[in-house]
C-alpha positions in Angstrom: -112.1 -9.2 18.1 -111.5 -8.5 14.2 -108.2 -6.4 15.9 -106.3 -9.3 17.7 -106.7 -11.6 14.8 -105.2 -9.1 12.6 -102.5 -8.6 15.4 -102.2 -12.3 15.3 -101.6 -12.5 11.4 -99.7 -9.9 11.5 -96.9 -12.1 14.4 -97.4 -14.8 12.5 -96.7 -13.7 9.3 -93.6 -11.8 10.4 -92.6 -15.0 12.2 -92.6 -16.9 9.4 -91.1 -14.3 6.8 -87.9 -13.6 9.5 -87.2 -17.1 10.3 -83.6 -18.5 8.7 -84.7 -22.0 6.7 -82.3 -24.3 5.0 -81.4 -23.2 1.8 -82.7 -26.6 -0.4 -79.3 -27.1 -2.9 -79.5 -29.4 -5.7 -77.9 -32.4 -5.5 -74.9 -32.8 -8.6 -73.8 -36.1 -9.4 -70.7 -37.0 -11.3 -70.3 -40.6 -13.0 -67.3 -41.8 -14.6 -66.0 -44.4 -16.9 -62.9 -45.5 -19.0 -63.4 -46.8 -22.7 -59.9 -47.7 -24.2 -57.2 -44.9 -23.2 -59.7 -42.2 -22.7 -61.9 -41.1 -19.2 -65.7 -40.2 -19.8 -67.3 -38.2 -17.0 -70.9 -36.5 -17.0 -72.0 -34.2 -14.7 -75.6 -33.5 -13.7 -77.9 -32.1 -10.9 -81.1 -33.9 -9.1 -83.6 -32.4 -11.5 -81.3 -33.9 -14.8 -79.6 -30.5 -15.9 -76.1 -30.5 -17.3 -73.0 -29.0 -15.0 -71.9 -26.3 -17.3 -68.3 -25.2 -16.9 -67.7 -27.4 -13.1 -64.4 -27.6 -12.6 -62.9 -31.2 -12.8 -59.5 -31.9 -11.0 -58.6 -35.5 -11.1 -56.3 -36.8 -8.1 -54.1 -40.0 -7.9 -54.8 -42.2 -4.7 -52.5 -40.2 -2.3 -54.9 -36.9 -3.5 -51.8 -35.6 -5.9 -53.6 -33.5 -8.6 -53.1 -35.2 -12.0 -55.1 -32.9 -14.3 -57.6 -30.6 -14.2 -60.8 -30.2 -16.8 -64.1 -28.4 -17.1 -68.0 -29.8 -18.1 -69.5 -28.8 -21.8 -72.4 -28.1 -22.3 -73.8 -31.4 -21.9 -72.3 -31.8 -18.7 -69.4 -34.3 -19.8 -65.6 -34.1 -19.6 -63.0 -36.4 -21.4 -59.2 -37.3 -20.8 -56.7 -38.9 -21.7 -56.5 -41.9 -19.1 -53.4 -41.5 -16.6 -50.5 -43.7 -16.6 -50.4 -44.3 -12.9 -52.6 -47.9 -12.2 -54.5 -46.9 -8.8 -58.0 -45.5 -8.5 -58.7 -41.8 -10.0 -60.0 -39.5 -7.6 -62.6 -37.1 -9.9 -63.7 -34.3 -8.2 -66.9 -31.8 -9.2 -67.0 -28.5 -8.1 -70.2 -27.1 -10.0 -70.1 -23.4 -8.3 -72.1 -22.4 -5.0 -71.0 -25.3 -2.7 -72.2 -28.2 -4.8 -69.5 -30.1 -5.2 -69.1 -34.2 -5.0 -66.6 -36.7 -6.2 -66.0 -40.0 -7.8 -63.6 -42.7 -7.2 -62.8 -44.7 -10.3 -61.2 -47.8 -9.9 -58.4 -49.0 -12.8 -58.7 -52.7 -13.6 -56.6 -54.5 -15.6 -57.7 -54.8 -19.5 -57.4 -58.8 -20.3 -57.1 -57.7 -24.2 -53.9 -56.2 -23.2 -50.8 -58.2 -23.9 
């Protein structure tokens, strides 16, 4: 009796060990804003860390690459806002297949004359 339940633990346990799970990935989120003529972004995972060093590339409407960046050490990037006056396409790619983007719409600034 004490043999098979050791036989059983042991199938069990090697079950388990050899099965392929999921690999559980953080999340990264990227927010951006514009104050003035300059672009803020800040890039974090889930659990709150900074993005060090992701790669930024920021892409006009039609996905044309306008300029490319990298994260501090705080997780933020800045730029000098683009002339064109559609939506910024602001992509995050923070390494190891996280990678997400952020579509920033341009609207008019009513203090402009």
């Amino acid at each position: 009796m004490k043999k098979r339940t050791i036989t059983f633990l042991f199938f069990c346990s090697a079950y388990f060990l050899c099965t392929a799970y999921p690999a559980l990935a953080h999340k990264v989120n990227i927010f951006a804003y514009i104050d003035g003529t300059t672009v803020y972004t800040e890039s974090y995972f889930s659990d709150g860390r900074p993005v060090i060093g992701g790669k930024i590339e920021v892409m006009d409407d039609a996905k044309q690459l306008l300029l490319l960046g990298t994260t501090d050490k705080q997780g933020f990037c800045t730029f000098p806002l683009p002339t064109n006056e559609g939506p910024l396409v602001i992509v995050l790619d923070a390494a190891m297949g996280h990678k997400n983007s952020f579509i920033l719409k341009q609207t008019a600034n009513p203090d402009s004359s």
